[in-house]
C-alpha positions in Angstrom: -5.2 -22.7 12.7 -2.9 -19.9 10.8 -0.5 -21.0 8.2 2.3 -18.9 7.9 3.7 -16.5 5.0 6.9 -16.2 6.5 9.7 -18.0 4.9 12.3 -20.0 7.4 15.7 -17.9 7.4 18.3 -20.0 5.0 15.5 -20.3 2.4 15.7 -17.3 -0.6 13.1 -14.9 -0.8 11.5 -14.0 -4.0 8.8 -11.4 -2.9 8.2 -9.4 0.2 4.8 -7.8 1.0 5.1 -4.4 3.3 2.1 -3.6 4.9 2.1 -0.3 7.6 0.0 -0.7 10.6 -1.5 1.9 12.5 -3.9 0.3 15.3 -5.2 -2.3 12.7 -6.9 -5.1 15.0 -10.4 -5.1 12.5 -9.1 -5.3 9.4 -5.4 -6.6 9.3 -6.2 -10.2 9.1 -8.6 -9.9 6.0 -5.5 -8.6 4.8 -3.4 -11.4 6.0 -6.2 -13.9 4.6 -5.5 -12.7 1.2 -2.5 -12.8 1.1 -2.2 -16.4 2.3 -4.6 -17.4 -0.7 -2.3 -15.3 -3.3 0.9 -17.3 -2.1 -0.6 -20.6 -2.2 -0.9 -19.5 -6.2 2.8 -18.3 -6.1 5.4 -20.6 -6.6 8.2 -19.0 -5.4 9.2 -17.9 -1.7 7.0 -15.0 0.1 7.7 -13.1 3.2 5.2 -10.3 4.5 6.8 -7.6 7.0 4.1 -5.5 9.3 5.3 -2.3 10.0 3.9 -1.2 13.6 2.8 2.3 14.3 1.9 3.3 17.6 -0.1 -0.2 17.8 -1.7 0.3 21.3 -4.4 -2.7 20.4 -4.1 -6.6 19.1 -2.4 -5.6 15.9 1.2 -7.2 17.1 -0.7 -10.6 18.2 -2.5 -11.2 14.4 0.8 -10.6 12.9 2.4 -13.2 14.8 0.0 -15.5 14.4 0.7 -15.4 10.6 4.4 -15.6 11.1 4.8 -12.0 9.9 7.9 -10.3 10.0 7.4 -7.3 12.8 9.2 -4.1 13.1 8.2 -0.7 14.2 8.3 2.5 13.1 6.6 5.6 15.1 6.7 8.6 13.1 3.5 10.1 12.2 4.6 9.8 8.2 3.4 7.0 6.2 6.8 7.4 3.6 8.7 6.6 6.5 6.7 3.8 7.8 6.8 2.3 4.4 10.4 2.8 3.6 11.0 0.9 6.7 9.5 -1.4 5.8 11.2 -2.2 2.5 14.6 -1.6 4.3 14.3 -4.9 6.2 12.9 -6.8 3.5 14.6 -9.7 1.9 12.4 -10.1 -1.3 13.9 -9.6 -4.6 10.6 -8.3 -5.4 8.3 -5.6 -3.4 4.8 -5.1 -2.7 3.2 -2.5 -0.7 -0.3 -3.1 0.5 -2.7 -0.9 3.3 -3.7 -3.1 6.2 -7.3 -2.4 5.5 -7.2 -3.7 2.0 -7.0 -7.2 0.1 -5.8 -8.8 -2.6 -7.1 -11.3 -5.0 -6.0 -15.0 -5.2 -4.3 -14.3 -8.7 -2.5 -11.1 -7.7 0.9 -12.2 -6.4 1.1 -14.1 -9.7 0.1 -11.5 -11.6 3.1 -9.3 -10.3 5.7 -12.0 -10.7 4.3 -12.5 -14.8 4.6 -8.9 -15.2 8.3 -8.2 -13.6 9.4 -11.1 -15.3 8.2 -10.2 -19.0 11.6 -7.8 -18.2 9.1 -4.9 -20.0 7.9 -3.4 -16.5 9.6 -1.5 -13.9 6.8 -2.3 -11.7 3.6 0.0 -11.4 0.2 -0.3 -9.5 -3.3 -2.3 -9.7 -6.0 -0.7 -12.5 -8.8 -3.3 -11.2 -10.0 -1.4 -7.8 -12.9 -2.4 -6.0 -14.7 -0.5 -2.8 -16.7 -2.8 -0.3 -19.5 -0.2 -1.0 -20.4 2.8 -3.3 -22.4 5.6 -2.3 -23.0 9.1 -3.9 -20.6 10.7 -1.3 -18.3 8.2 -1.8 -17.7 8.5 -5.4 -17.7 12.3 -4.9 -14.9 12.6 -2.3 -12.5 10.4 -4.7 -13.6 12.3 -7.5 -12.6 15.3 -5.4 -8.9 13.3 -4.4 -8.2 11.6 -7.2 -8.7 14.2 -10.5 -6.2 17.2 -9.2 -3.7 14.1 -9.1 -4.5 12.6 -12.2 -3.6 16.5 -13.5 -0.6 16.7 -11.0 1.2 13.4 -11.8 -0.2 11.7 -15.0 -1.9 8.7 -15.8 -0.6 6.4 -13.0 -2.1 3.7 -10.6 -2.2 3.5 -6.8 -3.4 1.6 -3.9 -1.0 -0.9 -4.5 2.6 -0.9 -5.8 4.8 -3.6 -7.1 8.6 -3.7 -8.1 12.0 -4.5 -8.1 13.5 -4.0 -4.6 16.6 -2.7 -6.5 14.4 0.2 -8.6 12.5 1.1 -5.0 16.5 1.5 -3.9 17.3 3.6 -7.0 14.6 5.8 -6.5 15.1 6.0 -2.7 11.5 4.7 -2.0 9.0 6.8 -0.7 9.4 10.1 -0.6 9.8 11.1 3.4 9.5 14.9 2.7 5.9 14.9 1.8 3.0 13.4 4.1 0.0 12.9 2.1 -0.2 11.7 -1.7 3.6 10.5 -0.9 1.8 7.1 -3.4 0.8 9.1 -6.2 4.4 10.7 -5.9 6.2 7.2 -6.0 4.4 6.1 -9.2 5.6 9.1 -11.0 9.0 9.2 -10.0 8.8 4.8 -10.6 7.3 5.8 -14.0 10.0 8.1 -15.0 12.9 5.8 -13.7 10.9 3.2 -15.9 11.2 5.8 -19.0 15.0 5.9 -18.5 15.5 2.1 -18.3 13.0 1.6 -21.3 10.7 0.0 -19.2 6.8 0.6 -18.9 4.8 1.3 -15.7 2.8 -1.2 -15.8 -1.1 -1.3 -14.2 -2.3 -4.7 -12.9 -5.9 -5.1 -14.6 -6.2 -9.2 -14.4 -6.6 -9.1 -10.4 -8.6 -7.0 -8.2 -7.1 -5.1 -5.0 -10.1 -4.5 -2.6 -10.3 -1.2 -0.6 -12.5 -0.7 2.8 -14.5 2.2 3.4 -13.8 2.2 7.1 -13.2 6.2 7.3 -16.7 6.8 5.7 -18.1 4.0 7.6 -17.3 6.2 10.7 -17.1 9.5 9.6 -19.9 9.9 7.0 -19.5 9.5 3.4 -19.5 13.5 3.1 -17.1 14.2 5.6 -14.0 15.1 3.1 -16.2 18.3 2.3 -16.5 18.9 5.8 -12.7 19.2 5.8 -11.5 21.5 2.9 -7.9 20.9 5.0 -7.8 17.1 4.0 -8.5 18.5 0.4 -6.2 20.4 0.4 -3.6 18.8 1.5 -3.9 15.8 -1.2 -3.9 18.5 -3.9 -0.7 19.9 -2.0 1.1 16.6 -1.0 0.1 17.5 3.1 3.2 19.3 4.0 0.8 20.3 7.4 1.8 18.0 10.0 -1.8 18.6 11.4 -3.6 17.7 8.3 -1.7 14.4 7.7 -2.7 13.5 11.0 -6.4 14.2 10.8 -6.9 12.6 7.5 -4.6 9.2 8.6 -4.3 9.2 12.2 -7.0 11.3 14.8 -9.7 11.0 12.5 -9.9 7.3 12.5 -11.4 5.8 15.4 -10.7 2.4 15.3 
């Protein structure tokens, strides 16, 4: 029924696709889906590798049903689990994706035409989509995403793409900070771009998709109901208890 994204072990990998999973069972295998489609576009080699965190559902068993690589990584610190992730991968090239979003068919090409234009360091997706909009929605990202539009430039998130040997040079993710760690990466990625001549580049020919799961259960005001999740984006979350209400006890999956 599944056709797997994992390559066999002799053959060469050209692109691995991270994805950290924290208890993911309803929305992992859209992910998965996408994916599939986008490497049936790709014409090299694809591996994805699921990060598990403290899975205590069916996370584990969708994985293997796609053929995914599996490892695990506990720590209450998305950095970490990502930077794990990356570790064990064989690609050449890197994607990081959240288990609750998708891709579109064209995006895995997409990253592979832009790395290999040699004018790129890598970068993020421009062409973001919600599954819904609402008033509070588009407040409480307002409310996110300006202070780090002031704090860190004009970069792109959600999704990031590169070289695995420029993630290495910039030692991933950064594992001291526990919110807005993304926002952090595609500054430093920008500026280690800037040294090598390269541009940071923002995919705006395919779409990345983004579920609205923690409005869908906590109300699409809640953020304002939580000045402590506010501030910790605006800070970077250097609170171990606000990193873990805005990505782990909040979210009643």
């Amino acid at each position: 029924m599944f056709i797997g994204v994992r390559v066999i072990e002799q053959e060469r990998v050209d692109l691995t696709v991270v994805i950290p999973a924290h208890n993911e069972e309803k929305y992992i295998q859209r992910c998965l889906d996408s994916i599939q489609k986008a490497a049936a576009s790709y014409q090299g080699c694809i591996e994805v590798v699921v990060v598990l965190n403290r899975c205590t559902d069916q996370t584990r068993q969708i994985a293997e049903l796609y053929n995914c690589v599996i490892i695990t990584e506990d720590s209450k610190n998305l950095s970490k689990i990502k930077n794990a992730g990356v570790r064990v991968a064989r690609g050449e090239m890197i994607v990081t994706i959240d288990a609750d979003s998708w891709m579109a068919e064209n995006m895995l090409v997409e990253v592979d035409t832009l790395l290999k234009t040699g004018k790129y360091i890598g970068g993020g997706v421009g062409a973001i989509r919600s599954e819904r909009v609402s008033l509070g929605i588009i407040a409480s990202s307002m409310v996110i995403v300006l202070p780090l539009l002031l704090k860190y430039g004009n970069i792109a998130i959600g999704m990031f793409w590169c070289y695995k040997k420029d993630f290495d040079a910039i030692q991933g993710f950064n594992e001291k900070m526990l919110m807005t760690e993304d926002a952090d990466f595609a500054k430093r990625l920008k500026q280690w771009g800037k040294k090598n001549g390269k541009l940071f580049g923002i995919i705006r020919k395919a779409t990345l998709f983004i579920s609205t799961r923690r409005f869908d259960t906590l109300g699409d005001w809640a953020i304002f109901k939580n000045p402590k999740i506010i501030m910790g984006y605006w800070t970077g979350g250097k609170n171990q208890k606000t990193a873990d209400l805005a990505y782990y006890e909040d979210q009643k999956r």
